[in-house]
Steps between C-alpha positions, in 0.01 A plus 500: 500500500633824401520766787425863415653615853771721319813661726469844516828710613414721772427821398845756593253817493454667829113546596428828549111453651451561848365300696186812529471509146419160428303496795293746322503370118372200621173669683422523186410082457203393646511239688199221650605500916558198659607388843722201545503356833742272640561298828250292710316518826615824713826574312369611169537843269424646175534780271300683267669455119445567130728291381329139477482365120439154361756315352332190375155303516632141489660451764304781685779764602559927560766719547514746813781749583573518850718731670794297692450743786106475550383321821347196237803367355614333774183323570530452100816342533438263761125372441585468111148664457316804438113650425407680255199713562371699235321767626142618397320879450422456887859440612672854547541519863642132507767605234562833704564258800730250335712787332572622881228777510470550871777327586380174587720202461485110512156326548392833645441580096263217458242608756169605401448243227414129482796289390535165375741257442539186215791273423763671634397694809547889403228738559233528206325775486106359516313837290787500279400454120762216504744389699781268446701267681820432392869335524792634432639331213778727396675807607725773280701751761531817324620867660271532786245258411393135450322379200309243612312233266204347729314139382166551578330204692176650581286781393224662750234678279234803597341607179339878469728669704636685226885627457738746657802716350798695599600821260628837576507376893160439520251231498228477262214239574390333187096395508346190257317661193522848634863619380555336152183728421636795648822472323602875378141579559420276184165263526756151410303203435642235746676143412175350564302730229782452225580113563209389656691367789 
């Protein structure tokens, strides 16, 4: 089989993009909020992040970035598990929480919402649209982060609870049928009127 990983020299330019800067271009993706969870019983944590993206169907699996220095990798680390909770229109103050609004820390971030748990143990978050329960089944170090590729074993579904982004530092709840016909203040027909799904 022929590989089309390539070696690519590293580049000898000097970056010249703060840290503030890039900080700021990227404000400019949206991004669907999730909270990954990690740990069991009292000694579990979790952050709010942007950063979860599928990788591949079969086998089940998903990318998340994780800061090395965040409270969760550890717990990460040493369970070989994680949740990913993708959060829904309703979910603001719960992704305020996990980012460290208010300071709270540990499993003081998980109260005031019901939590579940599958195959592996971690926190699931029970309203979320979906949550997933995973294994870590690879991890890439890079600068100060950890790519890590999850297996999902288990998948914990809440249908019309509708979605939740991050852009320009805020969130912005998404609602079922309401927003695609609100788009640019457009009437849009929705996937269900053009495909008949």
């Amino acid at each position: 089989m022929n590989s089309m990983v390539r070696n690519i020299e590293k580049a000898t330019t000097t970056p010249t993009v703060s840290a503030e800067s890039f900080r700021g271009a990227m404000r400019h993706l949206a991004g669907g909020v999730s909270v990954i969870t990690a740990g069991q019983g009292p000694d579990i944590s979790g952050m709010t992040v942007t950063s979860v993206t599928s990788l591949a169907v079969e086998p089940a699996t998903l990318v998340v970035s994780v800061n090395r220095q965040s409270s969760s990798w550890p717990r990460i680390s040493e369970l070989g598990a994680f949740g990913v909770n993708i959060l829904g229109a309703d979910h603001a103050e719960i992704a305020k929480r996990f980012s460290g609004v208010g300071g709270l820390k540990g499993a003081a971030r998980f109260e005031g919402a019901e939590w579940a748990t599958l195959v592996t143990g971690v926190p699931l978050l029970s309203g979320a649209p979906v949550a997933l329960d995973c294994e870590v089944e690879h991890v890439v170090e890079r600068h100060s982060h950890m790519l890590v590729i999850g297996r999902v074993l288990d998948v914990l579904v809440s249908d019309g609870k509708g979605g939740l982004s991050y852009w320009q530092g805020q969130y912005i709840p998404h609602h079922p049928g309401k927003d695609a016909s609100n788009v640019a203040g457009e009437d849009v027909p929705t996937a269900r009127a053009l495909w008949g799904v």
